[in-house]
C-alpha positions in Angstrom: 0.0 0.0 0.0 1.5 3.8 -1.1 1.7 5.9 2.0 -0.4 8.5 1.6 -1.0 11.8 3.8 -4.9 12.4 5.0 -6.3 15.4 6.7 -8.6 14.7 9.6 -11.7 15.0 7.6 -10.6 12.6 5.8 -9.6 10.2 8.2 -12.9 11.1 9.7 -14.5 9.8 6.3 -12.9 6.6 5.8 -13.8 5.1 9.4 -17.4 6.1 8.8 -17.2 4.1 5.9 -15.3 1.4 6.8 -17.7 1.0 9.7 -20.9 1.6 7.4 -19.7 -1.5 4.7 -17.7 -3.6 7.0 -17.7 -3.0 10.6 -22.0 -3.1 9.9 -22.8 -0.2 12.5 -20.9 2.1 15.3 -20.6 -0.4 18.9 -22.3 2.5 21.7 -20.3 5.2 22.7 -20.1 4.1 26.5 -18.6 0.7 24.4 -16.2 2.4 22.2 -15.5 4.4 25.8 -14.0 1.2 27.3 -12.5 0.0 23.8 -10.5 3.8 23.5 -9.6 2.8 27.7 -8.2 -0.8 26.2 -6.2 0.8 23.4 -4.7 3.6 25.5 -3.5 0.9 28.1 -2.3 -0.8 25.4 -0.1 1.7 24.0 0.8 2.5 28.0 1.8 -1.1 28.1 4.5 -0.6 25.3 5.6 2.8 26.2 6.3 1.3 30.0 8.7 -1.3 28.7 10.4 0.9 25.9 11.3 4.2 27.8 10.4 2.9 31.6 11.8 0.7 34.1 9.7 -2.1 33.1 11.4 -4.8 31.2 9.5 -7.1 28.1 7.9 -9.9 28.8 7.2 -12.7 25.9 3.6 -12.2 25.6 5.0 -8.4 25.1 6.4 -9.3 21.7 3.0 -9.2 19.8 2.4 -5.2 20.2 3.2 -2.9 18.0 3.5 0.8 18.8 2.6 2.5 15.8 -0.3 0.1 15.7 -1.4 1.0 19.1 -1.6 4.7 18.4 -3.4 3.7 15.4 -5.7 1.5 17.6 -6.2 5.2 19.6 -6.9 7.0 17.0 -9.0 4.9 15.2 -11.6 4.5 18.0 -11.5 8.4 19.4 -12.4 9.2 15.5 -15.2 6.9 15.8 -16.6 8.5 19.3 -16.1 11.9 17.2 -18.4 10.2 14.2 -20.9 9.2 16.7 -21.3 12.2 18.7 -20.8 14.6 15.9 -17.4 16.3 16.7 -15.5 17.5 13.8 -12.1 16.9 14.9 -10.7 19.3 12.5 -12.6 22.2 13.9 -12.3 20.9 17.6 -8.5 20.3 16.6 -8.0 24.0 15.6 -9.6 25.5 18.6 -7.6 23.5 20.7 -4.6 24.6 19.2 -5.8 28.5 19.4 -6.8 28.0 23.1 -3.8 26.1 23.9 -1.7 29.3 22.6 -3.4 32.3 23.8 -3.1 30.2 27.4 0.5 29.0 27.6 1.6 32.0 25.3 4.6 32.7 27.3 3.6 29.8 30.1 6.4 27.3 29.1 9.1 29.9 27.9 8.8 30.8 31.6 9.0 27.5 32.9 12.3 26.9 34.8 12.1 23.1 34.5 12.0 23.4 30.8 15.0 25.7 30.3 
């Protein structure tokens, strides 16, 4: 498969679809809740072992990182689907409220200089 770049809206697209022709309809929110918990543990399983104290353990070997963030991603997309965020917009805002807060907030930090 050619790597390809997709914008959120895109992304946002393609799962709906996916889920419309072969995932046959959206599990509930409060179940796609606990599946986005699952995933994020997941990815904290792998991240524990590769940068933190924790060491590997066989049954270890079968996750992937990238996948896991994929696994994220994935789910949170379809909880946006469902309840009608558009992640691009809510994306964008984020980013404008995260700057006009923390403007000068981390330059100022001590423990990041």
């Amino acid at each position: 498969m050619d790597k390809q770049n997709i914008t959120i809206v895109e992304a946002q697209q393609m799962v709906d679809h996916w889920i419309k022709t072969v995932g046959v309809r959206y599990f509930s929110e409060l179940t796609n809740m606990a599946i986005l918990t699952e995933e994020v543990g997941e990815l904290a399983r792998i991240i524990a072992r590769k940068y933190g104290d924790q060491s590997f353990k066989k049954s270890d070997e079968q996750y992937n990182m990238a996948d896991e963030m994929a696994d994220v991603l994935w789910v949170l997309i379809c909880l946006a689907n469902q309840t009608g965020v558009d992640l691009n917009e809510a994306f964008l805002k984020n980013i404008e409220k995260k700057t006009l807060r923390d403007i000068d907030r981390h330059r100022n930090n001590e423990k990041l200089i």
